[in-house]
Structures are given as C-alpha cells and as structure tokens.
C-alpha positions in Angstrom: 217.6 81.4 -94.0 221.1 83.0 -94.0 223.3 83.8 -91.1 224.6 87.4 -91.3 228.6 86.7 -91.1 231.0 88.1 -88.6 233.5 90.6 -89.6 236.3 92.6 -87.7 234.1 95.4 -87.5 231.0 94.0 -85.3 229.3 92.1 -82.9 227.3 88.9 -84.9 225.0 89.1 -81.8 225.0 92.8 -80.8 226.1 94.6 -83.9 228.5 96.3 -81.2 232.0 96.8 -81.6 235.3 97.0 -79.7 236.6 99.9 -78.5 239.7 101.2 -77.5 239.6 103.0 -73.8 241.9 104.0 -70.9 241.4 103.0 -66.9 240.9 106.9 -65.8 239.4 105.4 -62.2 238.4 102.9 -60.3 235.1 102.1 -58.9 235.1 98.9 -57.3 237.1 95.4 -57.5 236.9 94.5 -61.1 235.2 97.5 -62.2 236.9 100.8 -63.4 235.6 103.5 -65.1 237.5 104.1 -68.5 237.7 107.2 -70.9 236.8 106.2 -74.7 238.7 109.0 -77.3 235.8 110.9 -77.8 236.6 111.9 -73.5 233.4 109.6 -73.0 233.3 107.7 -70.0 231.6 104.5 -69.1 232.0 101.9 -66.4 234.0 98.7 -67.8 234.1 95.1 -65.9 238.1 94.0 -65.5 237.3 90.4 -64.7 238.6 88.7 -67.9 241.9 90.7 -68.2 242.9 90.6 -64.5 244.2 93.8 -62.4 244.5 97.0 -64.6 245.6 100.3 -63.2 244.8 104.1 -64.2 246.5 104.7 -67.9 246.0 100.8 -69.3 244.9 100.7 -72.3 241.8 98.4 -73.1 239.5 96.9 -75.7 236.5 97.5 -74.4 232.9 95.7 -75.9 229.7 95.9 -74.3 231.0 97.4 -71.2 234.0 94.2 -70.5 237.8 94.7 -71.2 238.1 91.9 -73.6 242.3 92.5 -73.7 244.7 94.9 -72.5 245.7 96.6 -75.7 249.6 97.9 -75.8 250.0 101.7 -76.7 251.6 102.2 -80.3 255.3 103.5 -79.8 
C-alpha cells in the first residue's frame, strides 16, 4: 500500500486547499464571515489566529483561518 504524498497544493486528508479570503463581517466571537476572490462568501472560525477585524487578510482551509496572510505591497 502507498500513501498519496502531501504537496503545497492540497489537503493529504481532504484533498482541500488553502485559500486566500478577507474578514468582510462578523458573526459571532471567533466567527466572521470572509469574502474569497471569486466575491464568494463563507463563514470562517478565527480561533487559531486570534482577533481579526474587517479587511484582514486570511488563509482560509476547511472553513478555519489557519494564518493571517499580509497583503503584497
């Protein structure tokens, strides 16, 4: 048997990847709802990179902020 190898692309577990989006909202503590680039929204859990606020900028993977991503200059 052969374990599929993880890449920079995707998830080992999920086959998901991360995704840049920006806090557009919030919905409750440690929740906010974030805007993807395609203007798709979706609910994101804030717990692992502490308080964001509207305009952060995170890397988002199966609905958690894994890290707060800086914008490029």
């Amino acid at each position: 048997m052969t374990v599929p190898a993880c890449d920079e692309q995707h998830c080992i577990t999920c086959s998901d990847e991360g995704v840049p989006m920006k806090v557009v909202g919030r919905v409750a503590d440690d929740l906010v709802l974030c805007a993807a680039e395609d203007d798709s929204q979706s609910s994101v859990m804030t717990e692992l990179v502490g308080p964001v606020e509207r305009g952060d900028l995170l890397l988002v993977h199966a609905g958690v902020a894994l890290v707060r991503l800086e914008e490029a200059a």
